[in-house]
Structures are given as C-alpha cells and as structure tokens.
C-alpha positions, -999 to 999 in steps of 0.1 A, spaced: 76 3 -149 73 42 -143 100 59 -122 87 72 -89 75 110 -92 48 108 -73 54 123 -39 88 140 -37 72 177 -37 41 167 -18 41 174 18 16 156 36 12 113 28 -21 102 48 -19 64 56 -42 37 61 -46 14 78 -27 24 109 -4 0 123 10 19 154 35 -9 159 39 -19 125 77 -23 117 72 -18 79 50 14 84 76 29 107 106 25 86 88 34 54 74 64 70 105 80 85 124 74 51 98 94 38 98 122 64 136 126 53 125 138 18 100 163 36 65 146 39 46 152 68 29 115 78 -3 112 87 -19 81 97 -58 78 93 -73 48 111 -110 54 101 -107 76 66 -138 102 69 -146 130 50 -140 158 77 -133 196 77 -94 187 87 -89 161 62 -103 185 35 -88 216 45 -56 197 47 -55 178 11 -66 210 -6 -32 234 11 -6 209 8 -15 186 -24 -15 154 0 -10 118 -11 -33 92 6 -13 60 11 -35 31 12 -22 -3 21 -40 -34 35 -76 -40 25 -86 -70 47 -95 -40 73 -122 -28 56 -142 -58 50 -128 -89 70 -156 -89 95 -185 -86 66 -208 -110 76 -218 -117 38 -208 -108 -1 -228 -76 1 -214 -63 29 -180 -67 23 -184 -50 -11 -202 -26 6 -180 -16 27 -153 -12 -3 -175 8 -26 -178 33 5 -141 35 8 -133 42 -28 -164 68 -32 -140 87 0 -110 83 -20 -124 95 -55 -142 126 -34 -101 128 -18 -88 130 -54 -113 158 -66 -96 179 -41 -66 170 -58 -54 143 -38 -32 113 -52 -38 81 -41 -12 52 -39 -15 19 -28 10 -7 -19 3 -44 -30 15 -63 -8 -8 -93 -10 -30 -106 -40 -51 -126 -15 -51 -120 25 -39 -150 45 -64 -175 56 -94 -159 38 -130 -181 42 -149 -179 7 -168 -146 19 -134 -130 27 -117 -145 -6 -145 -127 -29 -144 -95 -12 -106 -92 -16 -110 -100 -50 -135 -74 -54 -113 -50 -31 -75 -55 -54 -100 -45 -88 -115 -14 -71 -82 0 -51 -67 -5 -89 -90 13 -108 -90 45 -79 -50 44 -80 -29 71 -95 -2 48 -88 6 12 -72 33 1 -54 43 -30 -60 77 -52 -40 88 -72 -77 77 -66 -110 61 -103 -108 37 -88 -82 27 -60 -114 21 -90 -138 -2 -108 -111 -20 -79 -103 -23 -75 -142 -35 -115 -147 -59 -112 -111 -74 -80 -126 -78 -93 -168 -63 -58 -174 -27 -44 -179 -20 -20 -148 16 -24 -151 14 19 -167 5 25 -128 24 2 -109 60 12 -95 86 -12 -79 92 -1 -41 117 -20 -27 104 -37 10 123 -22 36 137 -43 60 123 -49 94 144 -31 120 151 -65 140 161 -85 108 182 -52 99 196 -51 132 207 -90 131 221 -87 98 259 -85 93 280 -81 62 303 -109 74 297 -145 57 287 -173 86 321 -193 91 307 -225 83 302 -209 47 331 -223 26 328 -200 -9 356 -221 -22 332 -251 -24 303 -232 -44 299 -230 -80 333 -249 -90 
C-alpha cells in the first residue's frame, strides 16, 4: 500500500457524514488539526458559493465516511442508487475544482441491512471506489475485500490508517498487565 501523501499540505478536510458526538471523528479530526488542516464537517454536501469558493483557495480534501446515510431510508433499489449517483456527480464536480476525495472503509456491508439496504450498499462501496483519489482502509485485509467485493484491484488507492482509539477505551487503558495475568505460565 501507498504511503500517505495525500493531505499534509492541504488546509481544509470537509467531512461527511457528521457525527457531532462521534468519538472516532473527534480524535481523528484533532490529530489532524495538529498537522494544520482546518475541519470542516458537511452534514448535507451541496454545491454552494462557500463550499466552491472554499475548495478552489485552499486545495481542500473531502473526507467521506459512512454511506448508509445517504440511502438507508430509500424506499426501493432505485432510490437508493439514486440517491448515490447524486452524491458522487457532487463529488466528481468537487474534484474538477481540484478537490481530493478520501474515503475511509470502515464497513463492507452496514449492520443489519434488509435486501433493499444490502444492494444499495453494494452499489454505494463500487461507486465511492471508483470517485476516490484515495481509500482509507483499518488492515490491509479490509484492501483485499474491498478488492474481492469490487472484482477489481483497488489496493493502488487504498492506504492503511490505523483506528484511533476511542477516548473512553484510551482513558481505561493502562500499561500495567492485570495481576491475575501470570506471563510465567504462557508460551512455555
């Protein structure tokens, strides 16, 4: 996989979907405010004045990450797609202004899809890989299913992000073994 040099002299990252109270978002974000992006969440990505003006001065990024938002609620097949071809056709105008757009994989298939939900998320993973300049991907396993789910090798875009932690969990964590652990008892 690629080394991550997408980003570092950018200055503004629009995200989307908007989690306000998303753990991952946050901690992602601020690690990437300390390398001098301004973050910039879009909860309803349209192609207004701001956004324009904006990705045209500063040679933005648009981070995309879940998909279920965009079509969970279709009512059918064509809807759902619907709703995804609209989305990309605002991202490929995004990248004619120069724009990258990066997406982080973090699911192949959304949890507890019905058969409408299941199609359109397959639909949504091929189309948000085909618009990517690059994908973010949590293990290089998650490249190679993307790869098999797709039938085509996108492993030249994807990039290995490590997941940062969750602030509780990171919190709770501790460098100390628990006492019941007995290290003299494992592996010999």
């Amino acid at each position: 996989m690629p080394k991550l040099t997408l980003c570092l002299s950018d200055r503004a990252c629009f995200s989307s979907p908007h989690y306000a109270t998303n753990a991952y978002q946050g901690n992602l974000y601020s690690a990437a405010e300390r390398y001098g992006f301004s973050v910039r969440p879009v909860d309803d990505l349209q192609l207004d004045p701001q956004l324009a003006r904006a990705s045209l001065t500063s040679g933005s990024v648009f981070h995309q990450h879940w998909l279920k938002e965009l079509y969970w609620r279709a009512p059918n097949l064509v809807s759902g797609r619907y709703a995804i071809d609209k989305h990309v056709a605002l991202l490929k105008t995004l990248k004619s202004f120069g724009v990258k757009v990066c997406w982080t994989l973090h699911n192949l298939i959304d949890h507890d899809p019905n058969n409408t939900q299941r199609q359109t998320c397959d639909y949504a993973i091929q189309e948000m890989a085909r618009v990517s300049d690059q994908i973010f991907v949590h293990s290089k396993s998650a490249a190679d299913a993307l790869s098999a789910h797709c039938g085509l090798d996108w492993s030249f875009k994807c990039i290995k992000l490590e997941h940062p932690l969750y602030t509780n969990i990171a919190n709770l964590t501790t460098q100390n073994l628990p006492a019941e652990l007995d290290l003299r008892k494992i592996g010999g």
